[in-house]
Backbone atoms as SQL, in Angstrom:
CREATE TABLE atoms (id INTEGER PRIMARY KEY, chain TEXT, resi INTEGER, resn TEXT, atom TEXT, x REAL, y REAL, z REAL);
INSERT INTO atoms VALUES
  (1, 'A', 1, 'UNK', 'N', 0.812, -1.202, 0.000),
  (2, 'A', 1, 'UNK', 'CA', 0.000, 0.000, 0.000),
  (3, 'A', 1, 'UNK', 'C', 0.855, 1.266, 0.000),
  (4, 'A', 2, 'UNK', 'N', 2.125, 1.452, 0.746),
  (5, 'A', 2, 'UNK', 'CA', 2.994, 2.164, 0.706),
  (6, 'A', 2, 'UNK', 'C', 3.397, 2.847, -0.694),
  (7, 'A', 3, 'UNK', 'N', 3.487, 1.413, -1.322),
  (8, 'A', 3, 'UNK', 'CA', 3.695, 1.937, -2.915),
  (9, 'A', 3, 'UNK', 'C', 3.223, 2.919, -3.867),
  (10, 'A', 4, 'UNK', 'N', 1.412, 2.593, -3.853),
  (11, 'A', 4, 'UNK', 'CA', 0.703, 3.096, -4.487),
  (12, 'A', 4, 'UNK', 'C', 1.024, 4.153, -3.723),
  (13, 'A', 5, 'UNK', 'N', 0.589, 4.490, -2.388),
  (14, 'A', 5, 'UNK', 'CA', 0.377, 6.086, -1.527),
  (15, 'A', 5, 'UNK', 'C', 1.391, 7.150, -2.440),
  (16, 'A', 6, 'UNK', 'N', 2.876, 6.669, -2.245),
  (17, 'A', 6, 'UNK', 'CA', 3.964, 7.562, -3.024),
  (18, 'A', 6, 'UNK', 'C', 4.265, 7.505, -4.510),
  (19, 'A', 7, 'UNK', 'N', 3.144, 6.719, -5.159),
  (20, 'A', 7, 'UNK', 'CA', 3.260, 6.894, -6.855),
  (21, 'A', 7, 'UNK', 'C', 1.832, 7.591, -6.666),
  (22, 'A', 8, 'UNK', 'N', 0.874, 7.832, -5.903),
  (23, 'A', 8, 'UNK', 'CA', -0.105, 8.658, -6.450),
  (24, 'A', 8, 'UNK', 'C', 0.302, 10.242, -5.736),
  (25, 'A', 9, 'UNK', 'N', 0.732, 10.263, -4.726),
  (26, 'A', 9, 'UNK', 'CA', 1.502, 11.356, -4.190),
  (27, 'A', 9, 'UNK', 'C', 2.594, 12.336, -5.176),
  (28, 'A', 10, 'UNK', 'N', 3.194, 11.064, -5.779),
  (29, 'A', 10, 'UNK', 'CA', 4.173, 11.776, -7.204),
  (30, 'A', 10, 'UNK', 'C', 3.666, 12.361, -8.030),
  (31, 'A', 11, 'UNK', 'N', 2.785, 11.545, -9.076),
  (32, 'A', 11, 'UNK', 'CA', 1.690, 11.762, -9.980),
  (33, 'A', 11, 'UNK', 'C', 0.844, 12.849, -9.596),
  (34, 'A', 12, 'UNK', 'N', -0.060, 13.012, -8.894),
  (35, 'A', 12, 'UNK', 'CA', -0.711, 14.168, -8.061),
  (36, 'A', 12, 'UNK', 'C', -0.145, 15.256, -7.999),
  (37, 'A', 13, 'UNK', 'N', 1.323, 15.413, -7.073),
  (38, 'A', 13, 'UNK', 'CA', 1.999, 16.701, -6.630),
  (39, 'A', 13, 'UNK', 'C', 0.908, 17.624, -5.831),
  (40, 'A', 14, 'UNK', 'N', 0.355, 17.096, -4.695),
  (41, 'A', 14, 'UNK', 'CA', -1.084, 17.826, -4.002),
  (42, 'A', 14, 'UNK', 'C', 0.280, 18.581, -2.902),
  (43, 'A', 15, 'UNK', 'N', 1.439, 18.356, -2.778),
  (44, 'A', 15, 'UNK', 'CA', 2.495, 19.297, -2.012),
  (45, 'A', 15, 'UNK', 'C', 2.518, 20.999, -2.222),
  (46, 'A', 16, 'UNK', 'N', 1.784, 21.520, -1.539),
  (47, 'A', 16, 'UNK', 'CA', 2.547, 23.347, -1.575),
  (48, 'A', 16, 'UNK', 'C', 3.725, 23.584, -1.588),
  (49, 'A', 17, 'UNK', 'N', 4.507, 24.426, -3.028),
  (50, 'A', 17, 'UNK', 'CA', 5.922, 24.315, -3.320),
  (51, 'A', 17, 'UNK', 'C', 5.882, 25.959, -3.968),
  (52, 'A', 18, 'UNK', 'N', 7.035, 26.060, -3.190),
  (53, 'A', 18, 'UNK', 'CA', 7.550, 27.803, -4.117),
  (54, 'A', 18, 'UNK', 'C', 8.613, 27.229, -4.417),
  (55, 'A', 19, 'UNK', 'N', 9.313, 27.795, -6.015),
  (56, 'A', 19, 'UNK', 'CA', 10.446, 27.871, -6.576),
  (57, 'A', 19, 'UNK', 'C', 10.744, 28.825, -6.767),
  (58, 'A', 20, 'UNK', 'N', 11.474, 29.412, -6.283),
  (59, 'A', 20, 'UNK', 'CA', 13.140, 30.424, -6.801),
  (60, 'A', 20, 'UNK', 'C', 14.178, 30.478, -7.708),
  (61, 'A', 21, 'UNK', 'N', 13.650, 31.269, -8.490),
  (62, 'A', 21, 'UNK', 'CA', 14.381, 30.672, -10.212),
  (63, 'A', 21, 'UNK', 'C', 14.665, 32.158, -10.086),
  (64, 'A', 22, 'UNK', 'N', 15.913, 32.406, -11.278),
  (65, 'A', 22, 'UNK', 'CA', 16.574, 33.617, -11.898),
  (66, 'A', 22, 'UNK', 'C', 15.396, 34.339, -12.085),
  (67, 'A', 23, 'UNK', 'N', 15.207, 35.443, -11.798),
  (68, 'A', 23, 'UNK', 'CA', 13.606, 35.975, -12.199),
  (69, 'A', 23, 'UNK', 'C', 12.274, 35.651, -12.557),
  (70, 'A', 24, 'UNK', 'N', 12.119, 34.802, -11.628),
  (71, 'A', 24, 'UNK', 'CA', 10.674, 33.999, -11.564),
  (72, 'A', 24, 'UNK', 'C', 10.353, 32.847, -10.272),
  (73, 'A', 25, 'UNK', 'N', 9.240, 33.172, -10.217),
  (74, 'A', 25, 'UNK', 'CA', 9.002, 32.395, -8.993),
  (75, 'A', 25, 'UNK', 'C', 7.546, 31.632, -9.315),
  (76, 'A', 26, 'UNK', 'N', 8.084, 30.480, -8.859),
  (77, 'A', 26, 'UNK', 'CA', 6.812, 29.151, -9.416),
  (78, 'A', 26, 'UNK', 'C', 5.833, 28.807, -7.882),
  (79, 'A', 27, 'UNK', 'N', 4.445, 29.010, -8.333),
  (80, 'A', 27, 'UNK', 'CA', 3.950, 28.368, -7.102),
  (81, 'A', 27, 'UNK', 'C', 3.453, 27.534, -7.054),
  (82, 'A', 28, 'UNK', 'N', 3.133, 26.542, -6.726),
  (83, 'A', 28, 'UNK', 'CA', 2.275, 25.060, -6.823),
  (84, 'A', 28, 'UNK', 'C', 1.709, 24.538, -5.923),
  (85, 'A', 29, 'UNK', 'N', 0.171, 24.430, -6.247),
  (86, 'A', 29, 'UNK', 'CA', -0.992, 24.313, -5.443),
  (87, 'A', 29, 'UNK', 'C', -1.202, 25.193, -4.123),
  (88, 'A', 30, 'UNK', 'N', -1.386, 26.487, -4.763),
  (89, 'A', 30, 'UNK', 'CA', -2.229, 27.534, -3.947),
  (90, 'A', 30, 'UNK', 'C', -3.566, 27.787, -4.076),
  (91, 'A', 31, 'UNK', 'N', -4.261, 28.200, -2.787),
  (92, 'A', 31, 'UNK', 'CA', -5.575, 28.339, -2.925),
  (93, 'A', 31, 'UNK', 'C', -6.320, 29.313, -3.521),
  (94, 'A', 32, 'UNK', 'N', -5.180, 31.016, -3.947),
  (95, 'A', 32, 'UNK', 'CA', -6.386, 32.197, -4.616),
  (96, 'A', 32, 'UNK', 'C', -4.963, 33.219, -4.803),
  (97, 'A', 33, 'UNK', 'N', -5.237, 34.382, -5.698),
  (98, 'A', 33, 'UNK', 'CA', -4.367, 35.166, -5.857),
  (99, 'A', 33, 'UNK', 'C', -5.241, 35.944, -5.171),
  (100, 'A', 34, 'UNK', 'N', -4.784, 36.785, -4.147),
  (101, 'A', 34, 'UNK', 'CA', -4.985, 37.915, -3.324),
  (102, 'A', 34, 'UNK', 'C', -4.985, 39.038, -3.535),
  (103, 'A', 35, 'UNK', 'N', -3.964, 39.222, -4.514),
  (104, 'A', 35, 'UNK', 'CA', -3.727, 40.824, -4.421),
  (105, 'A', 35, 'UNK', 'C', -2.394, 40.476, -6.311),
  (106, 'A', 36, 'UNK', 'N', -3.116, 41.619, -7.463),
  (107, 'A', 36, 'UNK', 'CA', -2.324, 40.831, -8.385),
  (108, 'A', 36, 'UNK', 'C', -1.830, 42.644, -9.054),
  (109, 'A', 37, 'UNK', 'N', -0.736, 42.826, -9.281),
  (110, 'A', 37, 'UNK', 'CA', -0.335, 44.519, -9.800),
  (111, 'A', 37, 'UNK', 'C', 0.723, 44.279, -10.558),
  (112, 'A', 38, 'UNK', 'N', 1.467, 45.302, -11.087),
  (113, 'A', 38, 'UNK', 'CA', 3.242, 44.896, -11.808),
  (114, 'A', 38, 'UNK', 'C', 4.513, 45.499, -10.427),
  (115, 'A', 39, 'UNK', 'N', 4.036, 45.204, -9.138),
  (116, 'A', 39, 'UNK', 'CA', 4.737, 45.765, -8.357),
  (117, 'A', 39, 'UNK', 'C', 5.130, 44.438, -7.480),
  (118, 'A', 40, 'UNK', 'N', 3.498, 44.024, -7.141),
  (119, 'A', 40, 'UNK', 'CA', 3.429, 42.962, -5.885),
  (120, 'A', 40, 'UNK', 'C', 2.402, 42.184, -6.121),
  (121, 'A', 41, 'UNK', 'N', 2.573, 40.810, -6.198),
  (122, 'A', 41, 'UNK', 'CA', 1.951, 39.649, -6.191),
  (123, 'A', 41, 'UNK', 'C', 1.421, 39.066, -4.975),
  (124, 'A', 42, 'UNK', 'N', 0.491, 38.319, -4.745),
  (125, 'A', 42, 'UNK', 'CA', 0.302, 38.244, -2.863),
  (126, 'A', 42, 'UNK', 'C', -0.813, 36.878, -3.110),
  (127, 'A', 43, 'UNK', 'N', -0.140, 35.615, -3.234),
  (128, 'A', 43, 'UNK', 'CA', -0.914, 34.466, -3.184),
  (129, 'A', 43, 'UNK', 'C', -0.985, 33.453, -1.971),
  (130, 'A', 44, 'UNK', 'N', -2.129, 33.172, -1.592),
  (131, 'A', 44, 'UNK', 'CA', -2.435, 32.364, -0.961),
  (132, 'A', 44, 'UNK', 'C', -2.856, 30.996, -0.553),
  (133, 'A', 45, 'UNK', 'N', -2.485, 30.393, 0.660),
  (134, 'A', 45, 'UNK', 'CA', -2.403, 29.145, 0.921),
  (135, 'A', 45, 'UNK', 'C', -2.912, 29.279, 2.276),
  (136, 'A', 46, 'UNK', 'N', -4.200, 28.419, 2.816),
  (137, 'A', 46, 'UNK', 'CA', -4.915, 28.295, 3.960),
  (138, 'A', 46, 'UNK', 'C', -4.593, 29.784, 4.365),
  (139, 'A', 47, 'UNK', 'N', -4.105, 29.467, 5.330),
  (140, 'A', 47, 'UNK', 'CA', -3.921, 30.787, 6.617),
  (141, 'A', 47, 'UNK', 'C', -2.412, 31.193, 6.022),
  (142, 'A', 48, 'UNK', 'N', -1.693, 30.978, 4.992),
  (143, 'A', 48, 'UNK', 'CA', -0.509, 31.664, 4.499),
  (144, 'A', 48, 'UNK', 'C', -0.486, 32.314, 3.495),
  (145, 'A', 49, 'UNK', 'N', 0.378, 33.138, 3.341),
  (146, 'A', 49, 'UNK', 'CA', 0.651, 34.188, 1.889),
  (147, 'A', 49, 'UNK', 'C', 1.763, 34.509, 1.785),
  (148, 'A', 50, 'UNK', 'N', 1.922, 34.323, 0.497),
  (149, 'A', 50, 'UNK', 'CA', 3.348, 34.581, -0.165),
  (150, 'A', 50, 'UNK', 'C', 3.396, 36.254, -0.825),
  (151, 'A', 51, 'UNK', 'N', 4.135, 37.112, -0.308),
  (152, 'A', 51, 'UNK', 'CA', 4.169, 38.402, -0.964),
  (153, 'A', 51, 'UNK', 'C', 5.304, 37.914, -1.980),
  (154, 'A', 52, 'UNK', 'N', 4.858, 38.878, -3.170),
  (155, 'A', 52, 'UNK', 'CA', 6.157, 38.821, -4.294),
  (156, 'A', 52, 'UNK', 'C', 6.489, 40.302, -4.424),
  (157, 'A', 53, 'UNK', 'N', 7.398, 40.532, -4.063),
  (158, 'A', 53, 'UNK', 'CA', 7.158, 42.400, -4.976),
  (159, 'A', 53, 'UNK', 'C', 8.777, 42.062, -5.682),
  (160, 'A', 54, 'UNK', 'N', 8.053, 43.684, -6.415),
  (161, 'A', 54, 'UNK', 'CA', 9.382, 43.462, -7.586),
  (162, 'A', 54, 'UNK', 'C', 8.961, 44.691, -8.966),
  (163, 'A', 55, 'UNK', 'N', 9.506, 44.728, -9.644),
  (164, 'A', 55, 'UNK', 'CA', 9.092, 45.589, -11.177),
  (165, 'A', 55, 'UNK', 'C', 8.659, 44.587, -12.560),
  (166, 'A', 56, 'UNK', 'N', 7.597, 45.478, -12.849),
  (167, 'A', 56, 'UNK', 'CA', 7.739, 44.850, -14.131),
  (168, 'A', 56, 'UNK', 'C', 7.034, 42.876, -13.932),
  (169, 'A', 57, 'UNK', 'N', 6.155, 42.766, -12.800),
  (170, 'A', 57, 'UNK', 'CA', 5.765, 41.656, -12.476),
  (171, 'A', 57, 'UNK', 'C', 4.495, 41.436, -13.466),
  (172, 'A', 58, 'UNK', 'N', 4.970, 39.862, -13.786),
  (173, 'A', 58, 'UNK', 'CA', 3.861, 39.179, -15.219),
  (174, 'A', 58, 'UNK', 'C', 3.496, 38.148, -15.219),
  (175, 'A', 59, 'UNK', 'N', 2.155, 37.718, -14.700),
  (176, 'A', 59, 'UNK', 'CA', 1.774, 36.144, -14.467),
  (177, 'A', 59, 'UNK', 'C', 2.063, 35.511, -16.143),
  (178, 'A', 60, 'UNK', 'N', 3.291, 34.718, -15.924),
  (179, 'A', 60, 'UNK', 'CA', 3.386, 34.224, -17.287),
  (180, 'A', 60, 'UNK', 'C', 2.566, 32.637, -17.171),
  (181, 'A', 61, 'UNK', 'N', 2.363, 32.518, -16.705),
  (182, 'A', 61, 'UNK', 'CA', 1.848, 31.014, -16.258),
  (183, 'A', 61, 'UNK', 'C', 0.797, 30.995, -15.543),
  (184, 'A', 62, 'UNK', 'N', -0.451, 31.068, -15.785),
  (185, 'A', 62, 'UNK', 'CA', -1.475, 30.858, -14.595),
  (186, 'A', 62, 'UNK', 'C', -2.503, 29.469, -14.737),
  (187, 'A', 63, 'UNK', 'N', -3.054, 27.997, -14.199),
  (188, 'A', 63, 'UNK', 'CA', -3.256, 27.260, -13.835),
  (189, 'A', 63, 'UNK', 'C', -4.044, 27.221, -13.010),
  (190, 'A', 64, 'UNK', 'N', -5.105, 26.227, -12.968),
  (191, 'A', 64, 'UNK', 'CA', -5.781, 26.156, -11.261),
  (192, 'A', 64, 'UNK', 'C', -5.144, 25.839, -10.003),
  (193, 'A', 65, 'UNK', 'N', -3.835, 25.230, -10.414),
  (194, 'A', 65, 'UNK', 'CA', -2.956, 24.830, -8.954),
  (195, 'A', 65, 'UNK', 'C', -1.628, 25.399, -9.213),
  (196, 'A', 66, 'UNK', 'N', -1.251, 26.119, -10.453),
  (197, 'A', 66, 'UNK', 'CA', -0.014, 26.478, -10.239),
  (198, 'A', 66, 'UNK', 'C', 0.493, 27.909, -10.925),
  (199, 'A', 67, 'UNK', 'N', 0.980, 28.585, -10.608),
  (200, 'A', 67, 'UNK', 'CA', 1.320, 30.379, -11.297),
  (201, 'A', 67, 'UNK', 'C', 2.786, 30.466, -11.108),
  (202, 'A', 68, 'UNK', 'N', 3.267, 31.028, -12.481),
  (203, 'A', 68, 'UNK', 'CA', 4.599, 31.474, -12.837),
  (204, 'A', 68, 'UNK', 'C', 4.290, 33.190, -12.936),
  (205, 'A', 69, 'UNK', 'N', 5.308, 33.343, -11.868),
  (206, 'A', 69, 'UNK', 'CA', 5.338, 35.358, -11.598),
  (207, 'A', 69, 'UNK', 'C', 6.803, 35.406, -11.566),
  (208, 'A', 70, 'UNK', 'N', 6.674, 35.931, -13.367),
  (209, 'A', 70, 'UNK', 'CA', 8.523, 36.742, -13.585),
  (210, 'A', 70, 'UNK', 'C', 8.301, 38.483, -13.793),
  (211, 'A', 71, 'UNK', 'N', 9.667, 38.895, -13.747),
  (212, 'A', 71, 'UNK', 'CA', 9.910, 39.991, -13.532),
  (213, 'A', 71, 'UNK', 'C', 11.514, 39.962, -13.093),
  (214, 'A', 72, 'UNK', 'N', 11.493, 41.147, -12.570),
  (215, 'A', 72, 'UNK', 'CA', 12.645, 41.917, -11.916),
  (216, 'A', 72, 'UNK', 'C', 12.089, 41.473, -10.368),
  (217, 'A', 73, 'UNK', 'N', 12.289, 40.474, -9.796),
  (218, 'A', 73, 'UNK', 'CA', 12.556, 39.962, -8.299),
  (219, 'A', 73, 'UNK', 'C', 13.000, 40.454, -7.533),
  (220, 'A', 74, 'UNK', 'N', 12.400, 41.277, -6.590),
  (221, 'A', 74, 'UNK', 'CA', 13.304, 42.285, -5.095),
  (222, 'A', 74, 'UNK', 'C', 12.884, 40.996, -3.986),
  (223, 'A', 75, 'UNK', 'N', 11.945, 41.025, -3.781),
  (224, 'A', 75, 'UNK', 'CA', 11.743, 40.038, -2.748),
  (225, 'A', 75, 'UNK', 'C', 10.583, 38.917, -3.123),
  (226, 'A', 76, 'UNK', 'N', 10.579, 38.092, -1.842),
  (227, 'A', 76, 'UNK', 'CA', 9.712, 36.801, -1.589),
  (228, 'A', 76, 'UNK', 'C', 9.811, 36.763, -0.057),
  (229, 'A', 77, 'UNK', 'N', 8.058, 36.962, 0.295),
  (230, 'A', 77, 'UNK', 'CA', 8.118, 37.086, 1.686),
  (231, 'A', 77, 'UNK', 'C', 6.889, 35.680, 2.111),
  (232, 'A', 78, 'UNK', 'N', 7.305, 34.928, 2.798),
  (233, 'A', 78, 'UNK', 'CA', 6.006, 34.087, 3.572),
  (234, 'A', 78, 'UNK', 'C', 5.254, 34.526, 4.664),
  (235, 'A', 79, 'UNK', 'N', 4.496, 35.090, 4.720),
  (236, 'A', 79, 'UNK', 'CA', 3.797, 35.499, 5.668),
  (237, 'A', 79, 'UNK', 'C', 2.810, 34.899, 6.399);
């Protein structure tokens, strides 16, 4: 049973994940975009939120479980 649990766990990816890439930041499986501008990004997860600020910010990727926000990257805050 072990087996299946971590090949449908793989397959799935139901894990909350931020990536930190050269000017872009990947989110995977969040619950709502909060707050969306070309300054500051602000997505959410249960009772958490990820601030993005930065210049020039561009949902290049948007998904029901996952959003790519590039730009010029100043910060990434978990709140």
């Amino acid at each position: 049973m072990q087996l299946i649990k971590n090949l449908r766990s793989y397959l799935l990816e139901d894990e909350f994940q931020i990536r930190i890439l050269n000017g872009r930041v990947n989110v995977v499986n969040y619950d709502s975009i909060g707050h969306f501008d070309s300054n500051k990004v602000i997505i959410k997860k249960q009772n958490d939120s990820i601030v993005i600020t930065g210049d020039h910010l561009v949902v290049s990727k948007l998904m029901t479980d996952e959003i790519l926000i590039t730009g010029k990257i100043k910060n990434v805050e978990l709140r």
